[in-house]
N, C-alpha and C positions, 0 to 999 in steps of 0.2 A: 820380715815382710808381713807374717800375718798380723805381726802389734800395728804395724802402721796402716791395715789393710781394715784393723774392728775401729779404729778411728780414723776412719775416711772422710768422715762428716768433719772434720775438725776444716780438709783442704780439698780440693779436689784438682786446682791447674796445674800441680806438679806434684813428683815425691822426688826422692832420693836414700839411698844410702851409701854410708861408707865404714868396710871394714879395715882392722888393723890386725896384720898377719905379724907376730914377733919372729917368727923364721926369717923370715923375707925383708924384714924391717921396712915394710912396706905399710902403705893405707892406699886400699883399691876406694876408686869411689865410680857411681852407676846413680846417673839422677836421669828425667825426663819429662816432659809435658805429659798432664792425663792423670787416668784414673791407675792405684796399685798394681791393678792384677793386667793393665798393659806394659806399665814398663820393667816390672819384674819376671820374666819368663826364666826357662830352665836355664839358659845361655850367661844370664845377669850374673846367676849363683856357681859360674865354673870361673867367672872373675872373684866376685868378693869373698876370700879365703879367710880363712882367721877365725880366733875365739872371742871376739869384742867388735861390736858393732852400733851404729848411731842411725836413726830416719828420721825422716819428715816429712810432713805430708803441707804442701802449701796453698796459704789462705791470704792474697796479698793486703797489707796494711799500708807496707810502702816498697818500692821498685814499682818493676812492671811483671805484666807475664812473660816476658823472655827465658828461655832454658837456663839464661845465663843466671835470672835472679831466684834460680830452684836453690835447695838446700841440700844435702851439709855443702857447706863453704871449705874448700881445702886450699892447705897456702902450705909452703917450705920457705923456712927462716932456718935463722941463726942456729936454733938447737936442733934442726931436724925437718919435721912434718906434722901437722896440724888438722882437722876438720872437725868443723863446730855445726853444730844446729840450736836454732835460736824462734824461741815464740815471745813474741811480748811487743813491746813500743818503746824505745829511748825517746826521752820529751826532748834531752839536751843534741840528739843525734843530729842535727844542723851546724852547732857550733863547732864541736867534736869533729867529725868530716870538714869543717871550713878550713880549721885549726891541721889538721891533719894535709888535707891540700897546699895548704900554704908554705909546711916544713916539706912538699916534693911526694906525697903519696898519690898515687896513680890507681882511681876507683874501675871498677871493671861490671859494678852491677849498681841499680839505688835503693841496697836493704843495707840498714843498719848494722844486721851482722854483718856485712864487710867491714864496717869500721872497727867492729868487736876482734876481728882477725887485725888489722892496722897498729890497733891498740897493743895489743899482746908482741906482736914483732918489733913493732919499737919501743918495747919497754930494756932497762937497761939492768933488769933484773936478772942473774945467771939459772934460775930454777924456772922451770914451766908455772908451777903453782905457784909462786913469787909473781910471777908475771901477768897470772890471773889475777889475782887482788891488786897488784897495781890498778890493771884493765879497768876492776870494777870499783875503783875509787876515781874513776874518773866519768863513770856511767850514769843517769839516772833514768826511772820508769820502770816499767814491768817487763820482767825477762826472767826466765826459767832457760839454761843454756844446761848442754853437752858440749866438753871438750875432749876430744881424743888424739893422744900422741899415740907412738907404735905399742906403749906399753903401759898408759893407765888412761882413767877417765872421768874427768872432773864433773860434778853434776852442781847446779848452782839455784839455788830460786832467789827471786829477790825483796828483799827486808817486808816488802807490803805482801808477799804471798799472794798478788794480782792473781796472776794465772797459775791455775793446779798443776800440780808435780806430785807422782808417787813412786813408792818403792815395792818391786817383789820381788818374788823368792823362784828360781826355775827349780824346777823336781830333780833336773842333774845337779841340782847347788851352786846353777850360778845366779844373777840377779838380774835385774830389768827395772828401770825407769820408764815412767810415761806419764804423761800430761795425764788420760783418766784410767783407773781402773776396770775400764772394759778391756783394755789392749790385753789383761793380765788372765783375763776369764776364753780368750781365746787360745792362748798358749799354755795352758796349764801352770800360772804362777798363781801362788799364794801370794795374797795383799799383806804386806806386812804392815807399813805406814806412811804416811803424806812424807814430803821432804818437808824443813819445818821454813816459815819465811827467813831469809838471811842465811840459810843454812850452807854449808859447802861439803859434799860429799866426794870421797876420791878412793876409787876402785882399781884393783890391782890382782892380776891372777892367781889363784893360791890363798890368798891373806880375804878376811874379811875389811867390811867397809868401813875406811875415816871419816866421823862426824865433827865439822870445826864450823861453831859458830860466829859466823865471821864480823855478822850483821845485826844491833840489836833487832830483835823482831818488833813491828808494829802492823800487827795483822789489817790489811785493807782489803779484804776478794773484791775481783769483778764480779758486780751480780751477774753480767750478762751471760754467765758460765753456767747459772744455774734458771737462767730465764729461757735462753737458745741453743749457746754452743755447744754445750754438752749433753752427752748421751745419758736417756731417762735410766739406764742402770748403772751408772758410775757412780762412785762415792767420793764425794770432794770435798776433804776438809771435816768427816766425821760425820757427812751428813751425805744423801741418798737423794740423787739430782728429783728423780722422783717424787721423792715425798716433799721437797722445797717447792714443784711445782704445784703440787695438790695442796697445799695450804699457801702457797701466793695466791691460787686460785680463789681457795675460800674466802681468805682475807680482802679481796676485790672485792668479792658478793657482797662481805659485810660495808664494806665503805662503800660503793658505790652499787646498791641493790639496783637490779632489772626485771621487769614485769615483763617475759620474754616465754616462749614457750619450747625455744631449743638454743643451747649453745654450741656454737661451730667453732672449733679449732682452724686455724690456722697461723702458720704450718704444721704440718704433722709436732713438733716441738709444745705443741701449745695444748695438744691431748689431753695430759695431767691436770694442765690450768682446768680449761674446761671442764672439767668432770668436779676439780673443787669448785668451782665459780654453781654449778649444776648443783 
């Protein structure tokens, strides 16, 4: 709760989490409307048990604000139990869902990762990870996903590296994924590295982490990650949201010079600029 709580900015109509207990063979999941530090109280954490766990914090692109269309998404299939959290935009997610309705699939929210969950259960592959790369050969667009069975956790970003994904280190030696490297400065994780685009990472307790790359890479970032969405101290992609904005800013000044005697930010996001544009 606190990685999902230093990246608040990312969503604020909802969060969620879900742990996965290997005692129990269980995955507890606790999601809600609002801000983190409402729906996580002391009570949330006498549910979610276990040593591996997935959040999200929502920022709607597509659904609605319904509780229903909060994240992780949990489903039971064939092999077991599932819950995923997903940032990004399918372009194909129309056809995929039409395709999916028509073979008898029954949607319950309108976020894409429902389909991403659809996909996976009706693959005809006998492994979890089998059934992920089916999934994502059938995917297109920007998506950086978490998959959690009771006993490992697939991390995925996608071939363009659209939206940031990275790796730390927790000080008891376990690890943490997050969209930016703020999450990592609140919890005391070491930044070790970005996920790479196309990359598939899969964690497992005890064992260090499998790097398989699945996707050739052809790096595309969203600027908008380093214009808005993200936090002026995170580091995305080797570079320091930061200092991207104080030389966008400059770079303004130089192309389009203003005989001005103050420059105002806004929104607060826009600080940086301003000060190069200054």
């Amino acid at each position: 709760s606190a990685a999902l709580f230093a990246m608040q900015h990312r969503g604020h109509e909802a969060c969620g989490i879900s742990s996965s207990d290997d005692d129990t063979k269980k995955i507890f999941t606790i999601k809600g409307r609002g801000y983190v530090r409402d729906v996580f109280g002391k009570k949330a954490f006498s549910v979610l048990k276990g040593n591996m766990a997935i959040g999200h914090n929502r920022y709607s692109t597509a659904g609605s604000e319904s509780v229903f269309d909060a994240q992780p998404i949990n489903a039971k299939y064939k092999l077991g139990e599932i819950s995923i959290v997903h940032n990004g935009n399918l372009i194909n997610e129309y056809e995929v869902r039409n395709q999916l309705i028509d073979n008898g699939a029954i949607f319950q929210t309108g976020m894409d990762t429902e389909t991403i969950v659809h996909l996976i259960a009706k693959s005809q592959k006998s492994k979890l990870k089998a059934r992920i790369k089916d999934m994502l050969s059938k995917i297109e667009g920007a998506y950086c996903l978490a998959i959690q069975s009771r006993k490992k956790m697939f991390v995925i970003r996608d071939r363009f590296g659209i939206r940031p994904l990275s790796i730390g280190k927790l000080k008891n030696g376990g690890w943490i994924v997050a969209s930016e490297t703020c999450a990592f400065d609140l919890v005391g994780a070491e930044f070790i590295r970005d996920v790479r685009p196309g990359e598939m990472l899969t964690f497992e307790e005890g064992k260090e982490p499998k790097s398989e790359q699945i996707f050739e890479p052809n790096y595309h970032p969203c600027a908008f990650e380093y214009i808005y969405m993200a936090r002026p101290d995170s580091i995305i992609d080797g570079k320091t949201v930061y200092n991207m904005r104080l030389e966008m800013g400059k770079q303004l000044a130089k192309e389009t010079p203003a005989n001005v005697d103050l420059v105002l930010p806004v929104p607060d996001s826009g600080v940086a600029a301003a000060r190069g544009f200054a």
